[in-house]
TIROGU-222055 format. One line per field, with one value per residue (C-alpha): residue in three letters; x, y, z; residue number from 1. Coordinates in nm, 2 decimals. Layout:
residues N
drennu ala; ...
X X; ...
Y Y; ...
Z Z; ...
zapa NUM; ...
This chain:
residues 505
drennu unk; unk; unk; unk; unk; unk; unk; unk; unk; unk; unk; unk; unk; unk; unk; unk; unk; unk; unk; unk; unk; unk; unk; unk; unk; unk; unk; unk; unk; unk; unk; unk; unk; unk; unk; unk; unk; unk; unk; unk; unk; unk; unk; unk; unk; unk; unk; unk; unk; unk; unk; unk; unk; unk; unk; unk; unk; unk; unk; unk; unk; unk; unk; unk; unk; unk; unk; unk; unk; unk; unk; unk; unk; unk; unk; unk; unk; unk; unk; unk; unk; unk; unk; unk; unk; unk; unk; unk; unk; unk; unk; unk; unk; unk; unk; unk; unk; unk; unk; unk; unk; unk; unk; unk; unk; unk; unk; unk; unk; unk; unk; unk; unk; unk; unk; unk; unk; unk; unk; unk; unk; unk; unk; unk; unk; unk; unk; unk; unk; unk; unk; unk; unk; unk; unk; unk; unk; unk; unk; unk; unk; unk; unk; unk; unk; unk; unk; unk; unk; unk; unk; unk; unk; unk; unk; unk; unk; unk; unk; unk; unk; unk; unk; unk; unk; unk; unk; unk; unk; unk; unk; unk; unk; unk; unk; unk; unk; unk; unk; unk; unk; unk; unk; unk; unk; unk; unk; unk; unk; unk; unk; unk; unk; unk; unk; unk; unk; unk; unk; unk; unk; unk; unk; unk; unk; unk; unk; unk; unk; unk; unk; unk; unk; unk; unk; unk; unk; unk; unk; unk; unk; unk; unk; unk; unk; unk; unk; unk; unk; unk; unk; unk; unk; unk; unk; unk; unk; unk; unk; unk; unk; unk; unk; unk; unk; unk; unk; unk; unk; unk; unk; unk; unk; unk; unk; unk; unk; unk; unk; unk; unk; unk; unk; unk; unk; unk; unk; unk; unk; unk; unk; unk; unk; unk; unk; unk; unk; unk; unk; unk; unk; unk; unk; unk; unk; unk; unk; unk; unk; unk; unk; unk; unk; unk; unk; unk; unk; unk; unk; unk; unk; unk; unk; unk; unk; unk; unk; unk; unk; unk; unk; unk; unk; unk; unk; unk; unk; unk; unk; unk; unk; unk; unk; unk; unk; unk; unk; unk; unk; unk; unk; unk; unk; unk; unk; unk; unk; unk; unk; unk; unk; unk; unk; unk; unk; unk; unk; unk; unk; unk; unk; unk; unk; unk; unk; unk; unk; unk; unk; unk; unk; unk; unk; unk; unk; unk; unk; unk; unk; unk; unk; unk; unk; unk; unk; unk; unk; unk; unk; unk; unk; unk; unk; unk; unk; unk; unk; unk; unk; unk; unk; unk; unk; unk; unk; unk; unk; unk; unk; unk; unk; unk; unk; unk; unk; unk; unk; unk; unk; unk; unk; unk; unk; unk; unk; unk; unk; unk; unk; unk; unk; unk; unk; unk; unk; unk; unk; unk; unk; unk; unk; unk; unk; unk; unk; unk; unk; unk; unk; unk; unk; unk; unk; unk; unk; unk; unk; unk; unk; unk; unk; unk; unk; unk; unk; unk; unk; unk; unk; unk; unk; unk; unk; unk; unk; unk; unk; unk; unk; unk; unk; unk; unk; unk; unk; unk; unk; unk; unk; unk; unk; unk; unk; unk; unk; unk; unk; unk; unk; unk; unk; unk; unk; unk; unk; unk; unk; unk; unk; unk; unk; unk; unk; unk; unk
X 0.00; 0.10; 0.04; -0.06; -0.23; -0.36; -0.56; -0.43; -0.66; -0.39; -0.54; -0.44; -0.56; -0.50; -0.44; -0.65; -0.50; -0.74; -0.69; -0.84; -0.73; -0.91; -1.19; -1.22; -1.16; -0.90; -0.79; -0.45; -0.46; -0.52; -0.24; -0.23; -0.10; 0.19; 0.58; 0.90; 1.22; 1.46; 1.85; 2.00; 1.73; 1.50; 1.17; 0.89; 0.56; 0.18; 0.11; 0.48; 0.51; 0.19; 0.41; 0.75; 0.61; 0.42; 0.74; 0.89; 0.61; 0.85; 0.99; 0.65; 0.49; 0.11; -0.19; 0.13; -0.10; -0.22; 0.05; 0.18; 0.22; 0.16; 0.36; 0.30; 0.34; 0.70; 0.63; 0.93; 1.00; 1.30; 1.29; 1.58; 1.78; 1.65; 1.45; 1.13; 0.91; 0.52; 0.61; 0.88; 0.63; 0.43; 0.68; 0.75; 0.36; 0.39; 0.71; 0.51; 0.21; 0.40; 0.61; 0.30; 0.14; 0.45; 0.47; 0.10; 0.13; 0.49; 0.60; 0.93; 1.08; 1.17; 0.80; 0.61; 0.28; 0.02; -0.11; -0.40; -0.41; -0.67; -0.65; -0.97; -1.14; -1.06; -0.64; -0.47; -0.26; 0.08; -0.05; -0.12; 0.14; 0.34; 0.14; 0.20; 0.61; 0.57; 0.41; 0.70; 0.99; 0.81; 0.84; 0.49; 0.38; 0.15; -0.20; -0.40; -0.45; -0.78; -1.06; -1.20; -1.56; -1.53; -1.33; -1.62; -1.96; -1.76; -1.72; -2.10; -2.24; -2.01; -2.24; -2.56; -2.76; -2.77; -3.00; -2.97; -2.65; -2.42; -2.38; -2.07; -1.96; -1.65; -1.47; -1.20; -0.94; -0.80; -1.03; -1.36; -1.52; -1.87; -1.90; -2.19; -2.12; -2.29; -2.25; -2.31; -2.23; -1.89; -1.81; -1.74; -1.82; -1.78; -1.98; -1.87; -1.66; -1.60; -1.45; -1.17; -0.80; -0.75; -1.07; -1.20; -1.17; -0.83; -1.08; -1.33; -1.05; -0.90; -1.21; -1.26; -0.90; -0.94; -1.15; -0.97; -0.64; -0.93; -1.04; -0.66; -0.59; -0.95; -0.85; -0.46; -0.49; -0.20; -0.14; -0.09; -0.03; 0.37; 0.57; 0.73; 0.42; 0.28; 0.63; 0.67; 1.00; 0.94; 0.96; 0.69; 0.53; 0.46; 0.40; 0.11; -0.01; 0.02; -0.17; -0.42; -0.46; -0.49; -0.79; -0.95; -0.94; -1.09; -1.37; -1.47; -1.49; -1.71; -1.91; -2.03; -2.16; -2.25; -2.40; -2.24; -1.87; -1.67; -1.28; -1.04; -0.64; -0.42; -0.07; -0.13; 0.13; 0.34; 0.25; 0.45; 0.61; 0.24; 0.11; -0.25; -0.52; -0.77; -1.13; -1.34; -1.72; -1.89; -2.21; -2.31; -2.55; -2.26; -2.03; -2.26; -2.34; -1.91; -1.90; -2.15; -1.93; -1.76; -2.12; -2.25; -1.89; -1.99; -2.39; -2.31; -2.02; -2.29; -2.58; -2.40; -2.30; -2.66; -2.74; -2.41; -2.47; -2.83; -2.90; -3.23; -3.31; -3.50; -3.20; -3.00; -3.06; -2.81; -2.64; -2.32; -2.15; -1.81; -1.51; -1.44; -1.59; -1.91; -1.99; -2.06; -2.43; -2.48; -2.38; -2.54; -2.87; -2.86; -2.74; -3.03; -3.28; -3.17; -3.16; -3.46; -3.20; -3.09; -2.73; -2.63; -2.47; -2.26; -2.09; -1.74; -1.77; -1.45; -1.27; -1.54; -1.28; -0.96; -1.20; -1.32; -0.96; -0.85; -1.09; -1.04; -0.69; -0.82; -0.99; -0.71; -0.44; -0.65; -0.74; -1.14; -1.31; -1.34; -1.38; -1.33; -1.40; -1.35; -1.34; -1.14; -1.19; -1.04; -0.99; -0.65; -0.52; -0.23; -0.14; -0.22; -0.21; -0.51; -0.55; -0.53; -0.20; -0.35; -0.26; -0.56; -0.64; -0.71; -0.94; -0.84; -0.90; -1.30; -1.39; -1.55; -1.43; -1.40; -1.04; -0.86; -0.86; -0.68; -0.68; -0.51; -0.52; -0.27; -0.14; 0.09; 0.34; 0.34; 0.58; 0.81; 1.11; 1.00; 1.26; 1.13; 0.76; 0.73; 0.38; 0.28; 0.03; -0.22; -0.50; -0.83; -0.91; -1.22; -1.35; -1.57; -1.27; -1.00; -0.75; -0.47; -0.44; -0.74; -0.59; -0.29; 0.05; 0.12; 0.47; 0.67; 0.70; 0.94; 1.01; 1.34; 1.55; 1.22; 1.36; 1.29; 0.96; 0.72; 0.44; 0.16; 0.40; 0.52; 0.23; 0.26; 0.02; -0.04; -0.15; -0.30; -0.34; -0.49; -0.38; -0.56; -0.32; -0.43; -0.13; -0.09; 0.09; 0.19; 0.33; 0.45; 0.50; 0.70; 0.47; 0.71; 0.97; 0.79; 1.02; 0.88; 0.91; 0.82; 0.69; 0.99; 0.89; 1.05; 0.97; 0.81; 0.61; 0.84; 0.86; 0.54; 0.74; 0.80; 0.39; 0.14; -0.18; -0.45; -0.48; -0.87; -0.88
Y 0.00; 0.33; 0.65; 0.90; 0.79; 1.04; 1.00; 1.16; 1.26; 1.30; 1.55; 1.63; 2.00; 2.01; 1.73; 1.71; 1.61; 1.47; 1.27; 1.25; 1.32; 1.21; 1.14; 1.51; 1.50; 1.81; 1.90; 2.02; 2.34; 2.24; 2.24; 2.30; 1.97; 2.17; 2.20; 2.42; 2.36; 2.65; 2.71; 2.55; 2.24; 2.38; 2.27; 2.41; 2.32; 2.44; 2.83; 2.92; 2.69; 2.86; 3.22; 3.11; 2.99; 3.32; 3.47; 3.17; 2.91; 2.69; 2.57; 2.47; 2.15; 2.09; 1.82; 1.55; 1.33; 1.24; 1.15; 0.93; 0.56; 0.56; 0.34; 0.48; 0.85; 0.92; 1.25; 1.50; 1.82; 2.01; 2.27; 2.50; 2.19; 1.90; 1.63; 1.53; 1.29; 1.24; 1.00; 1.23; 1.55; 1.30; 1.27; 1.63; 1.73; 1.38; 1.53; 1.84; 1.69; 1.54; 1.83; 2.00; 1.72; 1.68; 2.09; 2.16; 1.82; 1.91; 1.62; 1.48; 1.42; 1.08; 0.99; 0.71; 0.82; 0.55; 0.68; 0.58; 0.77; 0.78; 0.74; 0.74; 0.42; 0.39; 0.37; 0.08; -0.12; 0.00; 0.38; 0.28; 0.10; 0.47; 0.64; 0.37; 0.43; 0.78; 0.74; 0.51; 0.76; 0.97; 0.82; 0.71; 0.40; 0.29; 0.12; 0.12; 0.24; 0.30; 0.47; 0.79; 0.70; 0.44; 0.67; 0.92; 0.67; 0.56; 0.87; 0.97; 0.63; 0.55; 0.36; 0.40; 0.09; 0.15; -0.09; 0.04; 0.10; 0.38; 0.58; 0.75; 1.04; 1.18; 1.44; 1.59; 1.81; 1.53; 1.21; 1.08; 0.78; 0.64; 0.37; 0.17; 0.03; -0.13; -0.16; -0.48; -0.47; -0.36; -0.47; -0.20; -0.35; -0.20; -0.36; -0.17; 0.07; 0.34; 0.65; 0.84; 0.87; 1.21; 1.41; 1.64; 2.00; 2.09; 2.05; 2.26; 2.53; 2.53; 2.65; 2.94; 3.00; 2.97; 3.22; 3.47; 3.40; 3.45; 3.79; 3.87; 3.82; 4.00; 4.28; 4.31; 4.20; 3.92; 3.52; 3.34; 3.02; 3.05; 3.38; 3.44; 3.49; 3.65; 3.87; 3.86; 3.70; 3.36; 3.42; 3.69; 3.44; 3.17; 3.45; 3.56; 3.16; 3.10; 3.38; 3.36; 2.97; 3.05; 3.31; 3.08; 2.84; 3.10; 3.20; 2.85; 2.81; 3.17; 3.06; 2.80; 3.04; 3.35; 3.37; 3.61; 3.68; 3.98; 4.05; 4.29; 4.16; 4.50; 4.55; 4.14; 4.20; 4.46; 4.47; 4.73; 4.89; 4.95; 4.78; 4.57; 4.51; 4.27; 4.32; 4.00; 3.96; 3.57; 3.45; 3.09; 2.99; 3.12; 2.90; 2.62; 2.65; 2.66; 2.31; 2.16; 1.88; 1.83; 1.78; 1.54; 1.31; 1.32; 1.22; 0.98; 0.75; 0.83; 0.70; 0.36; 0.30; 0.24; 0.07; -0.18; -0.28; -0.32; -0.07; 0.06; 0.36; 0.25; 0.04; 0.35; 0.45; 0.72; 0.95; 1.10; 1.42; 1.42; 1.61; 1.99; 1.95; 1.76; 2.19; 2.30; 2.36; 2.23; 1.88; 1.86; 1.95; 1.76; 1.43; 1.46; 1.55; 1.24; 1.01; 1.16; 1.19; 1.49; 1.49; 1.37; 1.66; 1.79; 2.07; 1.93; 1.83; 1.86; 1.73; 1.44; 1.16; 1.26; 1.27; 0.89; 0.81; 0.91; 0.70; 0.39; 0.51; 0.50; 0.16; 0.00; 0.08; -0.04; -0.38; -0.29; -0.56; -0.33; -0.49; -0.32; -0.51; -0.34; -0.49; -0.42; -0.10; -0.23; -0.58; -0.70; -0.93; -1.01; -0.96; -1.23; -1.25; -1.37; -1.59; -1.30; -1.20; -0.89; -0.85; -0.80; -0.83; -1.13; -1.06; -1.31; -1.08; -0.93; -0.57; -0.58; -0.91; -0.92; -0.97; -1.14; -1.35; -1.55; -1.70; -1.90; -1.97; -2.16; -2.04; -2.18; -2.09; -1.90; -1.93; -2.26; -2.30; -2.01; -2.00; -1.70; -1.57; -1.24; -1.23; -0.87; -0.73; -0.47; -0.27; -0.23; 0.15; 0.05; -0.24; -0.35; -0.33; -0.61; -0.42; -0.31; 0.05; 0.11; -0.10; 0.00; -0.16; -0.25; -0.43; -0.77; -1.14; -1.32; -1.69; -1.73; -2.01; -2.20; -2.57; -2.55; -2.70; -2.65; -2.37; -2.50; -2.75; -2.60; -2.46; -2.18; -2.14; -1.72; -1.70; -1.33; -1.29; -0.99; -0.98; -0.83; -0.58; -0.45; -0.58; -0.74; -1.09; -1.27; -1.56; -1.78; -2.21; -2.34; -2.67; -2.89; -2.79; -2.66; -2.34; -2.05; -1.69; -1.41; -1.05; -0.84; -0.48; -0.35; -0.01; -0.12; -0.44; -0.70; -0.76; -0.95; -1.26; -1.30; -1.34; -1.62; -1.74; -1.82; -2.25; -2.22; -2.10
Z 0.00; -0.10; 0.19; -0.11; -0.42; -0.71; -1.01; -1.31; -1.61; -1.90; -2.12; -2.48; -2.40; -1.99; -1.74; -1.43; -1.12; -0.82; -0.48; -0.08; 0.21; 0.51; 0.29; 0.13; -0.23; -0.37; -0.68; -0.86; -1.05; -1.39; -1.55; -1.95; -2.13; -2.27; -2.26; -2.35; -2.38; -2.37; -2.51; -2.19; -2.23; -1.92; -1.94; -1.83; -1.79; -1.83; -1.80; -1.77; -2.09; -2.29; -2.16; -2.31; -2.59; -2.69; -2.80; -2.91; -3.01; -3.24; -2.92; -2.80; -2.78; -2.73; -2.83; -2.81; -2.65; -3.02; -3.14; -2.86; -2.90; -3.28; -3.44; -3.78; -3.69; -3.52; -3.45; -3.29; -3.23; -3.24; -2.95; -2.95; -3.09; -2.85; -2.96; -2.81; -2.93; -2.76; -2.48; -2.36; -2.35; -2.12; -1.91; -1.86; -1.78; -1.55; -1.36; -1.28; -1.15; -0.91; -0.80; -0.76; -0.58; -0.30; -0.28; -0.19; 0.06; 0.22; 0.13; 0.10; -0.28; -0.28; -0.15; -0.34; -0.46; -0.64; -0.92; -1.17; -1.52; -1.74; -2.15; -2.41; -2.40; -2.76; -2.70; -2.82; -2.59; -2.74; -2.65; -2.29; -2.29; -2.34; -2.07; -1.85; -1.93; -1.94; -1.56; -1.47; -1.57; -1.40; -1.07; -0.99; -0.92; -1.16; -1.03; -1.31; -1.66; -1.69; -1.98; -1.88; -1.94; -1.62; -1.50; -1.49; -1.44; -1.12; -1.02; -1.07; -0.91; -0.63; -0.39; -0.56; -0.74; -1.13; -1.32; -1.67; -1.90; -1.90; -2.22; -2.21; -2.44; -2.41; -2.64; -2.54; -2.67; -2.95; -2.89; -2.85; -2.71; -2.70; -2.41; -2.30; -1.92; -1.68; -1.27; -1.13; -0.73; -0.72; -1.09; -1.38; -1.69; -2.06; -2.31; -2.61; -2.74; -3.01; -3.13; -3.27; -3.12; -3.32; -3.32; -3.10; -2.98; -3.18; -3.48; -3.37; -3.25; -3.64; -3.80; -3.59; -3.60; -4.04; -3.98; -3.84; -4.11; -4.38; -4.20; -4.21; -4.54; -4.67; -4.48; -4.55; -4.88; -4.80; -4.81; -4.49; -4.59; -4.48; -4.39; -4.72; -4.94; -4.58; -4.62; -4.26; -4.08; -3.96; -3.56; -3.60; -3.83; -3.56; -3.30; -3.51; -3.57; -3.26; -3.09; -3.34; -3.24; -2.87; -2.93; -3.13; -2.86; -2.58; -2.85; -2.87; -2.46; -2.49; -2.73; -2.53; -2.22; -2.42; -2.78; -2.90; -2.89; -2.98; -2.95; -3.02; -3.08; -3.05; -3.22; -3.35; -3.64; -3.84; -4.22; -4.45; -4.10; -3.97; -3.66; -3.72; -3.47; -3.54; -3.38; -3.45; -3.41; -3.41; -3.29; -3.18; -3.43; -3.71; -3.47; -3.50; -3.89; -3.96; -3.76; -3.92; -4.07; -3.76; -3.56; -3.85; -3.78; -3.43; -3.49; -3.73; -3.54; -3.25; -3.46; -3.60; -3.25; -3.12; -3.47; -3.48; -3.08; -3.10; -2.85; -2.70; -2.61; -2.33; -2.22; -2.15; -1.79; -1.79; -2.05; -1.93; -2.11; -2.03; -2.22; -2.29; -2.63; -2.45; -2.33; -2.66; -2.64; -2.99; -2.83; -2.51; -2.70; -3.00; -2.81; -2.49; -2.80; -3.02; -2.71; -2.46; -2.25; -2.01; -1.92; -1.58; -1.45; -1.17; -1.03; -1.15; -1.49; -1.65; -1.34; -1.34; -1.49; -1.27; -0.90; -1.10; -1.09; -0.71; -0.65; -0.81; -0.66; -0.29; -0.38; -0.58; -0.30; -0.02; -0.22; -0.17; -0.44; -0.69; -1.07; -1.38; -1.70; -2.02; -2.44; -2.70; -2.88; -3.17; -3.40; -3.40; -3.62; -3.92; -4.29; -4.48; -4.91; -5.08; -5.40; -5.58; -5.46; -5.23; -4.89; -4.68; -4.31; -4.17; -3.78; -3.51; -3.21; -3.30; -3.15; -2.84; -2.72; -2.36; -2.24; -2.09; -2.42; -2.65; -3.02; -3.20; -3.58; -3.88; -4.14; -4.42; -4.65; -4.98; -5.19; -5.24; -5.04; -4.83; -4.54; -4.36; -4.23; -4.10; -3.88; -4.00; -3.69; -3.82; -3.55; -3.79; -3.89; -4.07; -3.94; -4.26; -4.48; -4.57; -4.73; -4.51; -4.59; -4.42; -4.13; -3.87; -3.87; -3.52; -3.55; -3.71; -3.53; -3.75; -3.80; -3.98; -4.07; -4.18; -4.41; -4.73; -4.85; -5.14; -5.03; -4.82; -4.65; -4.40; -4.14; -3.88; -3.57; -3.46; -3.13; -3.01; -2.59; -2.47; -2.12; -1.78; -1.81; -2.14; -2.32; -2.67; -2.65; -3.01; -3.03; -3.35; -3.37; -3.64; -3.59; -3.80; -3.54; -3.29; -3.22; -3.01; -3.11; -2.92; -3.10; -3.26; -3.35; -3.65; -3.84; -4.12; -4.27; -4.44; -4.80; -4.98; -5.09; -4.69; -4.66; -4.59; -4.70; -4.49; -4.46; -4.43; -4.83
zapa 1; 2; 3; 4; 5; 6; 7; 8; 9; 10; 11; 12; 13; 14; 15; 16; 17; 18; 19; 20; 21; 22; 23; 24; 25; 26; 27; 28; 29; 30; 31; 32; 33; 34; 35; 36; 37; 38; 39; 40; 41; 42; 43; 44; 45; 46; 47; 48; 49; 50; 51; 52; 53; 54; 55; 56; 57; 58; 59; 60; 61; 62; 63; 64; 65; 66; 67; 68; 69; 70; 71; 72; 73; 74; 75; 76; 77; 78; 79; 80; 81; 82; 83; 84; 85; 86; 87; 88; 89; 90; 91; 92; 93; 94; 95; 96; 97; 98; 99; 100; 101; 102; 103; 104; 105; 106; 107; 108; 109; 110; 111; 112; 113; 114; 115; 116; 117; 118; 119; 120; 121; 122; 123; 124; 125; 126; 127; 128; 129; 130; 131; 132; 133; 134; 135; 136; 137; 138; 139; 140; 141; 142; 143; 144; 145; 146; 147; 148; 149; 150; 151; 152; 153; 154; 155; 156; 157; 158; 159; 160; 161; 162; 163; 164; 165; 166; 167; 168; 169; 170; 171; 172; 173; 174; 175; 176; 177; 178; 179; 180; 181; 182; 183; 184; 185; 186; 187; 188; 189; 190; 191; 192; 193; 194; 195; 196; 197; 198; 199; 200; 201; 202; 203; 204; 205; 206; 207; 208; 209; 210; 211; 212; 213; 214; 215; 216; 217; 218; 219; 220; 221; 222; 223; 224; 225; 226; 227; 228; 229; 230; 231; 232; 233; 234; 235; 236; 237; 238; 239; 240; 241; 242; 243; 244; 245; 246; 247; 248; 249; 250; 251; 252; 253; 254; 255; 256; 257; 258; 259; 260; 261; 262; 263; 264; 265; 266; 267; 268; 269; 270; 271; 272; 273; 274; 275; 276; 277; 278; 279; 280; 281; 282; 283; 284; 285; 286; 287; 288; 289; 290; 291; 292; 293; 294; 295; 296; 297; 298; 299; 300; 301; 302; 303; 304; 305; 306; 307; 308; 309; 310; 311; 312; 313; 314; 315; 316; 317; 318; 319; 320; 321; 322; 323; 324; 325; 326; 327; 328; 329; 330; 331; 332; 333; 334; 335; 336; 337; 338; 339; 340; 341; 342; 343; 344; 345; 346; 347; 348; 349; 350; 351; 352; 353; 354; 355; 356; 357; 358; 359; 360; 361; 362; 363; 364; 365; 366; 367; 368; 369; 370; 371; 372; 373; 374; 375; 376; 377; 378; 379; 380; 381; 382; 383; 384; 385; 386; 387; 388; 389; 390; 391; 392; 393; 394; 395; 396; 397; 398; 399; 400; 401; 402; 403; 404; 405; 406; 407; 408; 409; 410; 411; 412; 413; 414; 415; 416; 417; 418; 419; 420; 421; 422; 423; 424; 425; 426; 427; 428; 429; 430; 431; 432; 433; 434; 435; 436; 437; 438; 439; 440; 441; 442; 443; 444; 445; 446; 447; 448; 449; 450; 451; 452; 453; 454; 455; 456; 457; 458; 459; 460; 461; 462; 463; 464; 465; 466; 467; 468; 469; 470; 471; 472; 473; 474; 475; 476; 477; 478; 479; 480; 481; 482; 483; 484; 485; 486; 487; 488; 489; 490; 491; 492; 493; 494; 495; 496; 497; 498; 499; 500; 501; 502; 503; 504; 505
């Protein structure tokens, strides 16, 4: 047991930090989910961060938490010539929480502090898998990974009896999740899940912000697609970017308490040696009617959610808003309209998932029989090459199985006197498509040193375990030898004559 335990929601816009003491829950200071790095390699964190990087925003580094974990997507950034990639801006905002956490308790440094930390219920192992490292390095001791949207319905029905499903909606800053749950006792269980890993309120933020370059550019008469057709210098360039980014961002939060919001930026940028102020006028329903796409992507996934789980309406006992991008009026309305649903709400509801995660904290450090069940948010499975010579995606782990589970399927050969089998691992993007572009590479198991033997002789079982612990497990059987190999990431997906086809065809 640890004496202090904390329950982190890792934000891609601001983390939320909450925890108890003598049964009174607190809260952190929100702190912005932002870093920068300065000429001597100092980093700072959160508002001082957002400060620094007004002057020098190319040495900034915000929304990582998008990016983080993606095997596909090795996103860096060079900040005054050091190299950070998503994990390691984790770490940083991770570092701070904790020096916050041991300042406001007087506490000494080398203090162990449990810690549960909360990712989209629509995360991938390997991405949980980086939060959990990022935690680690840290220095917190890691109780639990665990989705926001349990996060949040425990928080909301601690200790009362709950008889229908959950519907959870959460959108925050970069993701979004639909969750259906139900309580049983002491037992969280998700029953299915869905979303987007890189969609939420940095897409709502770039259309206001579009429309402040095109108000710009109408009234300057300039291009601002880079700083040389803008004829600006670069620094002053990303200054103006990057100001303009952060009002868009505040107009968005106002729109969502006021209808109407008007702004004046003073001395925003210099244009042929004269200083330009920007005074900016937007109303909600104009708001609304420039999102439109965005809310029809949201209705939609929302829509074929209920449809592919069979679920009905009447079966949803309680509809749970949770997210900064849940407070857009638009949302709330449309979604309690669509469903007959009103919101529950309470007084805390952007800190709802990290006071849901102190307490699975308190419970998990003081062993209470506390249950969390959860599904996979996406189908895993392999590359395989069809009759027809195509590589395609071949399921062995479905969406929405309950894990702990396990699989195990054969394969065979190719090509004759194929010596080598690489097991290519794909995540499904599109779950009703079969070719592999639409599907995530997730990393390479490789059998090598295979005897010669014409194709089809020579037969392979792929076994997929997904573990308690939310991990991916692959595991390979040369059957004619019966030698063991273990998964072996490698950057990109072997060559087609090292394939497989699929014994069933």
């Amino acid at each position: 047991m640890y004496e202090y335990c904390i329950g982190i929601d890792f934000g891609t816009t601001n983390t939320r930090t909450s925890y108890f003491v003598d049964g009174e829950r607190k809260f952190l200071t929100t702190l912005p989910s932002v870093i920068f790095v300065d000429e001597a390699g100092e980093v700072s964190v959160g508002l001082a961060a957002q400060n620094k990087g007004a002057v020098q925003p190319e040495n900034m580094i915000g929304s990582a938490k998008k990016y983080i974990g993606n095997l596909e997507i090795d996103k860096t950034w060079n900040c005054n010539g050091y190299i950070y990639n998503s994990t390691d801006s984790a770490v940083e905002i991770l570092k701070e929480i904790r020096r916050q956490f041991i300042e406001w308790n007087n506490l000494e440094e080398n203090v162990e502090i449990g810690a549960v930390i909360t990712v989209p219920a629509i995360f991938n192992d390997n991405q949980r898998s980086e939060i959990r490292k990022a935690g680690e390095i840290a220095d917190f001791e890691i109780l639990w990974i665990l989705e926001d949207s349990t996060a949040a319905a425990i928080e909301i029905f601690h200790d009362k009896i709950i008889d229908n499903k959950i519907l959870i909606i959460d959108i925050g800053g970069g993701t979004f999740d639909i969750s259906i749950l139900e309580k049983d006792g002491q037992t969280y269980r998700a029953l299915a899940i869905d979303g987007e890993d890189n969609f939420g309120g940095d897409d709502f933020d770039r259309i206001i912000f579009q429309r402040l370059i095109y108000q710009i550019e109408d009234e300057v008469k300039i291009n601002l697609s880079n700083s040389f057709t803008a004829m600006i210098a670069e620094s002053e360039y990303n200054k103006l970017l990057n100001r303009l980014m952060i009002e868009a961002r505040r107009i968005k939060e106002n729109l969502s308490s006021s209808e109407r919001c008007e702004i004046t930026l003073n001395d925003l940028v210099k244009f042929d040696g004269k200083s330009y102020s920007l005074h900016f006028t937007i109303s909600r329903a104009e708001f609304d009617e420039m999102c439109r796409p965005l809310y029809e992507k949201i209705f939609d996934r929302l829509e074929n959610f209920i449809l592919e789980n069979n679920l009905r309406l009447e079966e949803i006992g309680s509809l749970i808003l949770a997210g900064g991008t849940c407070q857009i009026p638009y949302i709330r309305q449309k979604i309690s309209g669509a469903l007959g649903k009103v919101p529950e709400k309470l007084s805390e509801d952007l800190r709802l998932t990290a006071s849901g995660a102190a307490r699975v904290a308190e419970m998990k450090n003081a062993e209470e029989n506390l249950k969390l069940e959860s599904v996979l948010p996406h189908s895993l499975g392999v590359a395989i090459m069809n009759f027809e010579r195509k590589m395609v995606f071949d399921r062995l782990l479905a969406k929405g199985t309950p894990y702990p589970c396990e699989v195990t399927r054969e394969y065979e050969t190719a090509f004759n006197n194929q010596t080598r089998i690489d097991v290519n691992i794909y995540e499904a993007g599109n779950e009703k498509e079969s070719d592999l572009k639409f599907h995530r590479f997730r990393g390479t198991l490789s059998l090598k040193n295979l005897p010669p033997a014409p194709k089809g002789k020579t037969f392979v079982d792929v076994k997929f375990e997904y573990t308690e612990d939310q991990s991916l497990r692959v595991t390979a059987i040369d059957k004619q030898r019966a030698n063991h190999f273990e998964r072996q990431i490698i950057e990109k997906p072997a060559r087609l004559e090292e394939k497989f086809y699929d014994k069933r065809n």
